[in-house]
C-alpha positions as CSV (number, residue, x, y, z in Angstrom):
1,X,23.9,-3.8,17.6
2,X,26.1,-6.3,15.8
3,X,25.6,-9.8,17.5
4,X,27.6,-12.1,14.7
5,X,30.8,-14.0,16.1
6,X,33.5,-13.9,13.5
7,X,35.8,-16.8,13.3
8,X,39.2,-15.3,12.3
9,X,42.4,-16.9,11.5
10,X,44.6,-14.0,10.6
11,X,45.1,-10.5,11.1
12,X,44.8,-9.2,7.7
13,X,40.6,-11.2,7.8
14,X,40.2,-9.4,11.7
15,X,41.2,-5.9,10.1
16,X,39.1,-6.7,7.3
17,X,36.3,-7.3,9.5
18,X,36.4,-4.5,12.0
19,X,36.4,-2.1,9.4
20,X,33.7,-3.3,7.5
21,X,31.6,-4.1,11.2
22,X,32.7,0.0,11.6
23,X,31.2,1.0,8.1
24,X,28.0,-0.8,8.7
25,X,27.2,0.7,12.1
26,X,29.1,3.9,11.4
27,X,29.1,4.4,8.0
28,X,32.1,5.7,5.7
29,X,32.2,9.0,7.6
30,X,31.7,8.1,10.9
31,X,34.4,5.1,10.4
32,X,37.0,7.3,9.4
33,X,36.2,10.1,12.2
34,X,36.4,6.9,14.7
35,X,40.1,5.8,13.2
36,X,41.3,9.3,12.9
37,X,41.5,9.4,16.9
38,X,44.0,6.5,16.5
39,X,46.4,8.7,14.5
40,X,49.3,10.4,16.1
41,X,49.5,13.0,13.0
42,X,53.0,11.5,11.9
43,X,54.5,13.0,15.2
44,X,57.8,12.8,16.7
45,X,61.3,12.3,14.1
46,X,61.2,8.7,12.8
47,X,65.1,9.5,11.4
48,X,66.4,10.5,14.9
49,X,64.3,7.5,16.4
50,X,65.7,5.0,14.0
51,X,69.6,5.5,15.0
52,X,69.3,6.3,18.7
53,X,70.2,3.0,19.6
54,X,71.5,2.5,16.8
55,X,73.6,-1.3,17.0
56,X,77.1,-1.7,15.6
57,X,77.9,-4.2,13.2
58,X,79.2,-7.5,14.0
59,X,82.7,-8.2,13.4
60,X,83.8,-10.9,11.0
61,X,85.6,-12.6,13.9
62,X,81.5,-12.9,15.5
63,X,80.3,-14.0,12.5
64,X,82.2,-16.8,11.9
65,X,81.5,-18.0,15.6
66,X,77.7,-17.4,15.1
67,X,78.5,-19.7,12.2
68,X,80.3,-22.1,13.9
69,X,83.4,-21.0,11.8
């Protein structure tokens, strides 16, 4: 069992870690087997997703009051 506290300061140094603490007590194979049960298989229609809500475009008039205009 792994017993080292990490100090991490970001997320890209935490991923870092946890994938190289998973290919030390798992090795390559069993690492990716682990993160493949986090994958949805690319399911579901990102397209349809994207414009379902789908927000209209500010006028000019609402512009130039966001920018005190």
């Amino acid at each position: 069992m792994i017993a080292t506290r990490l100090n991490v300061t970001n997320t890209t140094e935490l991923r870092k870690n946890g994938i190289n603490a998973l290919k030390s007590a798992l090795g390559v194979t069993g690492t990716l087997k682990f993160l493949e049960q986090f994958d949805n298989g690319g399911s579901g229609d990102y397209t349809a997703e994207k414009y379902k809500h789908e927000e209209t475009e500010p006028s000019d008039a609402e512009i130039r009051k966001m920018f005190g205009f």
